[in-house]
C-alpha positions in Angstrom: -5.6 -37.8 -58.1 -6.2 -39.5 -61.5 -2.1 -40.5 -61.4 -2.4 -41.7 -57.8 -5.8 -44.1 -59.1 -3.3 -45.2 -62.1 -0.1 -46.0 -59.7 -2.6 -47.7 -56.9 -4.1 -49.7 -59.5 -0.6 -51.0 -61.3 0.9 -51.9 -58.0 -2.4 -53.9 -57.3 -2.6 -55.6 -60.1 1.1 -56.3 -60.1 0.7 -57.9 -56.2 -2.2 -60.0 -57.4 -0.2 -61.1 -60.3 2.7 -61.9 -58.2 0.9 -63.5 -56.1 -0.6 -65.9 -58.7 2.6 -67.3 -59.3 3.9 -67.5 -55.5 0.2 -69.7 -55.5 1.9 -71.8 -58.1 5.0 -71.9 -57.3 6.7 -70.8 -60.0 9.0 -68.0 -58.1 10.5 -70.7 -56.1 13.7 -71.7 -58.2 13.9 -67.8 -58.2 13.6 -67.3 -54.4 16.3 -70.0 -53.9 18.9 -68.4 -56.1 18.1 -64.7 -54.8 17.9 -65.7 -51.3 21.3 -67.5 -50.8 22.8 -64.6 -52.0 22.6 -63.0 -49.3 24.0 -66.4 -47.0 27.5 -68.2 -46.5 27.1 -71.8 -47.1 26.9 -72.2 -43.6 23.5 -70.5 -43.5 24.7 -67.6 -42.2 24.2 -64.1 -43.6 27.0 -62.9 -45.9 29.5 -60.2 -44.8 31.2 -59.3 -41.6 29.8 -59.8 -38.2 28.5 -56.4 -37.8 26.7 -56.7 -41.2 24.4 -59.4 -39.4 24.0 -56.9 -36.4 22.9 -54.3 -39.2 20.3 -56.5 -40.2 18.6 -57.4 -36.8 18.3 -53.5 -36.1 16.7 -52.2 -39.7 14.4 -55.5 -39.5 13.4 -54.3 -36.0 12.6 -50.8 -37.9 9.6 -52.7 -39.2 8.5 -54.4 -36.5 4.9 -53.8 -34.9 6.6 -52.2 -31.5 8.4 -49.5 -33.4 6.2 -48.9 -35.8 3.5 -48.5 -33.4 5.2 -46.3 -30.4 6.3 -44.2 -34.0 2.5 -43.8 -35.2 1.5 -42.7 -31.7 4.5 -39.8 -31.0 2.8 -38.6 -34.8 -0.5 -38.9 -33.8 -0.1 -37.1 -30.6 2.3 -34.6 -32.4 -0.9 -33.8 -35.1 -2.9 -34.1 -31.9 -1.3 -31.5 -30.3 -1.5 -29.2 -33.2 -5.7 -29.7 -33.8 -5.0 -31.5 -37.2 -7.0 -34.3 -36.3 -8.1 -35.4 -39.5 -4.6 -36.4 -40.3 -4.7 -37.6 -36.8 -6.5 -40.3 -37.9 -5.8 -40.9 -41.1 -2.3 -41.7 -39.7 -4.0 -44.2 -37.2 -6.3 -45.7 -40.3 -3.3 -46.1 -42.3 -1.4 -48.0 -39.6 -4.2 -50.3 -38.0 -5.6 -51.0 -41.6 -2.2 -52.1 -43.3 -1.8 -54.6 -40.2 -5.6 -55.9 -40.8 -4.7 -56.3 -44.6 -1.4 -57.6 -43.8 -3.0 -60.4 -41.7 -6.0 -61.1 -44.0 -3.3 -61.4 -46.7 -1.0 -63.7 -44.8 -3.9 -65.9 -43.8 -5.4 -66.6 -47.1 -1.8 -67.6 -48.6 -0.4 -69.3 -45.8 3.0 -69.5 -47.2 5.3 -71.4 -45.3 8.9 -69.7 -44.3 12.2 -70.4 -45.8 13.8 -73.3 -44.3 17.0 -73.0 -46.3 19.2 -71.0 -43.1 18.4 -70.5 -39.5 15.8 -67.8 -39.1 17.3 -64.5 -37.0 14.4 -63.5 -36.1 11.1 -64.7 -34.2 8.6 -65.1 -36.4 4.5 -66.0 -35.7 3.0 -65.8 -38.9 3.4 -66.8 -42.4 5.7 -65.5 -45.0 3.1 -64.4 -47.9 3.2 -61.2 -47.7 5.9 -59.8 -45.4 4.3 -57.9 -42.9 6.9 -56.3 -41.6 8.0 -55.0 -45.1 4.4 -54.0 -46.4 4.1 -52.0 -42.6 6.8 -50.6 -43.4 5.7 -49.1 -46.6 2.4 -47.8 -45.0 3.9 -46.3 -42.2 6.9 -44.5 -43.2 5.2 -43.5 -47.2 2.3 -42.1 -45.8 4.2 -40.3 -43.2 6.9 -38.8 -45.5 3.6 -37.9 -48.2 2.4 -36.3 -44.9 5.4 -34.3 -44.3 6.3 -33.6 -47.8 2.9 -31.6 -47.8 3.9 -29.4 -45.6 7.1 -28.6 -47.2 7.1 -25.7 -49.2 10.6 -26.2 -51.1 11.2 -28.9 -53.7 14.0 -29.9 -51.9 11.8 -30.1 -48.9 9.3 -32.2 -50.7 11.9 -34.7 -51.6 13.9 -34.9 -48.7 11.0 -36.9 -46.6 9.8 -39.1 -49.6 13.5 -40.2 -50.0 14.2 -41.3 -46.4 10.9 -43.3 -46.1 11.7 -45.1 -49.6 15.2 -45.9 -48.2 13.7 -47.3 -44.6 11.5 -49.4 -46.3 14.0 -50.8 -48.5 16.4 -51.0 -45.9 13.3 -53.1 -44.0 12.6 -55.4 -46.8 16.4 -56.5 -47.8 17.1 -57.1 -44.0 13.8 -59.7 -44.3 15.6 -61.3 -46.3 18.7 -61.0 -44.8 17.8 -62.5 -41.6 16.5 -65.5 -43.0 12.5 -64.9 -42.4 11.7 -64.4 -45.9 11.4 -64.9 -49.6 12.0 -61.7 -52.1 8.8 -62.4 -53.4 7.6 -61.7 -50.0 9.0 -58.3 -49.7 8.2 -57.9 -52.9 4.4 -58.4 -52.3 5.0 -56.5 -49.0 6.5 -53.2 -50.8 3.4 -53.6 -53.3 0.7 -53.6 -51.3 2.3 -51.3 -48.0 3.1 -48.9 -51.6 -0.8 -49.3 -52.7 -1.8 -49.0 -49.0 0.4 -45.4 -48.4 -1.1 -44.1 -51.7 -4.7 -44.2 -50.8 -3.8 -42.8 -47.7 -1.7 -40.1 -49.2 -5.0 -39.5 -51.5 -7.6 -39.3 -48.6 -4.9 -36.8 -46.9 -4.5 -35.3 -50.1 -8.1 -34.7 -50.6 -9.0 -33.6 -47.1 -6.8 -30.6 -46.9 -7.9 -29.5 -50.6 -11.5 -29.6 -48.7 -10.3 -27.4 -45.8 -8.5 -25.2 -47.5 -12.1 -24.6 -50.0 -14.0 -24.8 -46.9 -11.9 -22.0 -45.3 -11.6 -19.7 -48.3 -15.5 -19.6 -48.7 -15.8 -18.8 -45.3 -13.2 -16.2 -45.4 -10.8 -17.9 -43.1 -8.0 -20.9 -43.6 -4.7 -21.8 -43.1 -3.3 -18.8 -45.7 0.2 -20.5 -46.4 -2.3 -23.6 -47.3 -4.6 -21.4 -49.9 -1.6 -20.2 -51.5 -0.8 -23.7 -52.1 -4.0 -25.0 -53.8 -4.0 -21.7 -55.6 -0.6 -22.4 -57.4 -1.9 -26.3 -57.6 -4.7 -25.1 -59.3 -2.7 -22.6 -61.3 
């Protein structure tokens, strides 16, 4: 828990000093160069045709429908199972990235790149990406969520490793499409990263308390005592 305070607290102090120097603008000569990397001359997005279709679907992956009808099928799934504390830590996790995402977009009020034609609708500002920092919350603190129930390292990995690579996949197609600034899914990663952590932490802590809770009363999940036993070990 002590490691997890450490990381959370890097990654916010590394979003606030980011976003000190979007404020200023001095990641914008940056931006620029990083940006039309990734497009022709013609403003379109480097590669072949189906490299652009590529793009639209992984952006889509972060996208508040997706995201959203995801959340739900996990929530009904923990539902289903009587672990309603996870339940709603799940629904926390999801509904409160979007309010900080919002809050966050409104008090920068970046404007969008203008350099290529966007690809995709956008209604808000660019300062953090939303769909990038969502992306973060959602799949991190569902793979931490998963990878606690694994019981094998490689299970434990597995999990962690697709949600890393769907929200990288996420930001990078941001980017791609023409909505955003790499600073913006940079800030996006940071804070969805920051977000997924102290949701990870809350879960974390919870099923340490049950699994207390239901040794002392002589009951429990017995798969999950073993588990805090050897954590404890």
């Amino acid at each position: 828990m002590l490691i997890a305070l450490f990381v959370f607290s890097l990654l916010v102090l590394g979003f606030i000093g980011l976003a000190d120097q979007v404020a200023e603008g001095e990641t914008r000569k940056m931006d620029e160069r990083l940006f039309l990397l990734l497009h022709e001359d013609d403003g379109t997005p480097v590669g072949p045709a189906w490299v652009e279709e590529v793009g639209r679907d992984a952006t889509a992956l972060g996208g508040n429908t997706i995201l959203t009808l995801f959340a739900l099928a996990v929530f009904g799934y923990l539902g289903l199972n009587q672990r309603w504390k996870d339940a709603v830590i799940i629904a926390i996790s999801v509904i409160g990235g979007v309010i900080v995402s919002l809050l966050l977009k409104e008090v920068f009020d970046r404007p969008r790149p203008d350099l290529v034609p966007h690809l995709s609708h956008t209604l808000t500002s660019s300062f953090p990406s939303g769909h990038s920092m969502l992306a973060a919350v959602t799949y991190l603190t569902l793979g931490a969520l998963v990878a606690e129930m694994a019981e094998r390292k490689r299970q434990i990995v597995y999990p962690l490793v697709v949600a890393l690579l769907l929200t990288v996949m996420v930001g990078v197609s941001r980017v791609h499409v023409g909505v955003h600034w790499p600073t913006d899914v940079l800030g996006g990663w940071m804070m969805g990263a920051a977000w997924a952590l102290l949701c990870w932490s809350v879960i974390r802590w919870l099923q340490r308390h049950r699994a207390l809770t239901g040794r002392r009363e002589g009951g429990g999940d017995p798969m999950e005592q073993n588990r805090l036993t050897a954590d404890e070990e």
